[in-house]
C-alpha positions as CSV (number, residue, x, y, z in Angstrom):
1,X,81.1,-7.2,41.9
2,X,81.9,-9.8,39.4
3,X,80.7,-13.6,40.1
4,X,82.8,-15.6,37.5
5,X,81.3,-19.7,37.4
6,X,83.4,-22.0,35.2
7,X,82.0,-25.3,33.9
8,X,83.1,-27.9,31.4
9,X,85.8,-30.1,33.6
10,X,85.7,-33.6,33.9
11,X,87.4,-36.8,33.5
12,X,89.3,-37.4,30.1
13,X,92.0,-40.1,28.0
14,X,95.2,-39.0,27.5
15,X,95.3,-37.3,23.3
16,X,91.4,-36.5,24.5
17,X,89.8,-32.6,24.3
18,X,87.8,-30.6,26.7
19,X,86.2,-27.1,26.4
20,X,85.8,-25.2,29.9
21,X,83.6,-22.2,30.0
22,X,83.8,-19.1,32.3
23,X,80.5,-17.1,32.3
24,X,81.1,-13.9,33.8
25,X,77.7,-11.8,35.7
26,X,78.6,-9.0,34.1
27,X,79.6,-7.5,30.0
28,X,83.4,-9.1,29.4
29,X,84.1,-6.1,27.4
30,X,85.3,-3.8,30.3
31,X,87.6,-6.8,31.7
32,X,91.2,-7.1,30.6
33,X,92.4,-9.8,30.7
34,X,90.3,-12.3,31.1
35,X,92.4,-15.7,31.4
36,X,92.8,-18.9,32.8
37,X,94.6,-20.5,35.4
38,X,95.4,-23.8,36.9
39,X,96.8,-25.3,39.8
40,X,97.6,-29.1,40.0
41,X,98.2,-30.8,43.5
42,X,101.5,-29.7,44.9
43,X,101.7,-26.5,42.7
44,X,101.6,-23.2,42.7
45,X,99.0,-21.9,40.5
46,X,99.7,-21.1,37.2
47,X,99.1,-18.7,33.8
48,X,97.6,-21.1,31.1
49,X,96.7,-18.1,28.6
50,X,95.2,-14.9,28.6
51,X,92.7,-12.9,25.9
52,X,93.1,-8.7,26.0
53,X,90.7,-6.4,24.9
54,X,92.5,-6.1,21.7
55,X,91.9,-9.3,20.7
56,X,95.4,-10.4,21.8
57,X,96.2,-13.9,23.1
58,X,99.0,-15.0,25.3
59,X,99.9,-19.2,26.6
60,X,102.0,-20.9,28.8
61,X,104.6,-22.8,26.4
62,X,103.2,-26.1,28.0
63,X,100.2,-25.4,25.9
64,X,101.0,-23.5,22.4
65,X,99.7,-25.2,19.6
66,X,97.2,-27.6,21.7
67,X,95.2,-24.8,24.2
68,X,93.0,-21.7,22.4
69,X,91.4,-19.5,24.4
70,X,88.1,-17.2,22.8
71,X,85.1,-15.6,23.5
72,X,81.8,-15.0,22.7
73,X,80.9,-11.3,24.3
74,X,77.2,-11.6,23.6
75,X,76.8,-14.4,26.5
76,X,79.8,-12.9,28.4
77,X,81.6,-16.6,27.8
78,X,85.4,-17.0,27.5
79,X,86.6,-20.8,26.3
80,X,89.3,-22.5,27.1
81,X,89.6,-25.4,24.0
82,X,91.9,-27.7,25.0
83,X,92.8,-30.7,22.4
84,X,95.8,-33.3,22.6
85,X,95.7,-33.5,26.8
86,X,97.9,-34.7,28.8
87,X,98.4,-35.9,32.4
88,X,100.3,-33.2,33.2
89,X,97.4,-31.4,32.6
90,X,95.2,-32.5,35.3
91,X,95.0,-29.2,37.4
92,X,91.7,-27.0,38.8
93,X,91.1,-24.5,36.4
94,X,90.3,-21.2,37.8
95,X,89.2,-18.0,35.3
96,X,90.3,-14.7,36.7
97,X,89.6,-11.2,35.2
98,X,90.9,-8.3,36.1
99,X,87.6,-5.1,35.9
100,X,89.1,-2.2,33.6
101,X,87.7,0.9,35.6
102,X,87.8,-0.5,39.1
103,X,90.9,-2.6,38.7
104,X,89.3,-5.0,41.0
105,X,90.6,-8.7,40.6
106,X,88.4,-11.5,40.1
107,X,88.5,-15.4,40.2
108,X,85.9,-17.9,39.8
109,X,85.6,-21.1,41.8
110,X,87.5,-23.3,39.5
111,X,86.8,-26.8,37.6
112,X,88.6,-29.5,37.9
113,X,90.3,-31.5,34.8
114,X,91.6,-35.0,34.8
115,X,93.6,-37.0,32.1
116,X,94.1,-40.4,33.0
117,X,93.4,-43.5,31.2
């Protein structure tokens, strides 16, 4: 079992940045991928960007250029940096891996991000 706990949501101005974390219970080097998700009301949940084992990255169009998503393997962290918000991206933000030799799925309880003024 994997227990994935996100943090870092909150309440922020339109143009205004927010870093979300996603601390996994176990070593992030034998998930692929490990990405983020979100789902605003209404929606179905969607693929905000992705980081492979490789090093790879992968984003929605709706957030090239303003979204980067990293990690740090020696606390088992993956970031989600995101800069120039907007409204449109007030959503829960879930993390979800994927466990290389079980291929068990997994998703953490999400955070929620607002951008209102």
């Amino acid at each position: 079992q994997v227990q994935l706990v996100e943090s870092g949501g909150g309440l922020v101005q339109p143009g205004g940045s927010l870093r979300l974390s996603c601390e996994a219970s176990r070593s992030i080097l034998v998930m692929n991928p490990i990405s983020w998700y979100r789902q605003a009301p209404g929606k179905e949940r969607e693929l905000v960007a992705s980081l492979f084992i490789g090093g790879s990255t992968s984003y929605a169009d709706s957030v090239k250029g303003r979204f980067t998503i990293s990690r740090d393997n020696a606390k088992n962290t993956v970031y989600l940096q995101m800069n120039s918000l907007k409204p449109e991206d007030t959503a829960v933000y879930y993390c979800y891996t994927r466990e290389v030799f079980t291929r068990n799925d997994y998703w953490g309880q999400g955070t929620q991000v607002t951008v209102s003024s």
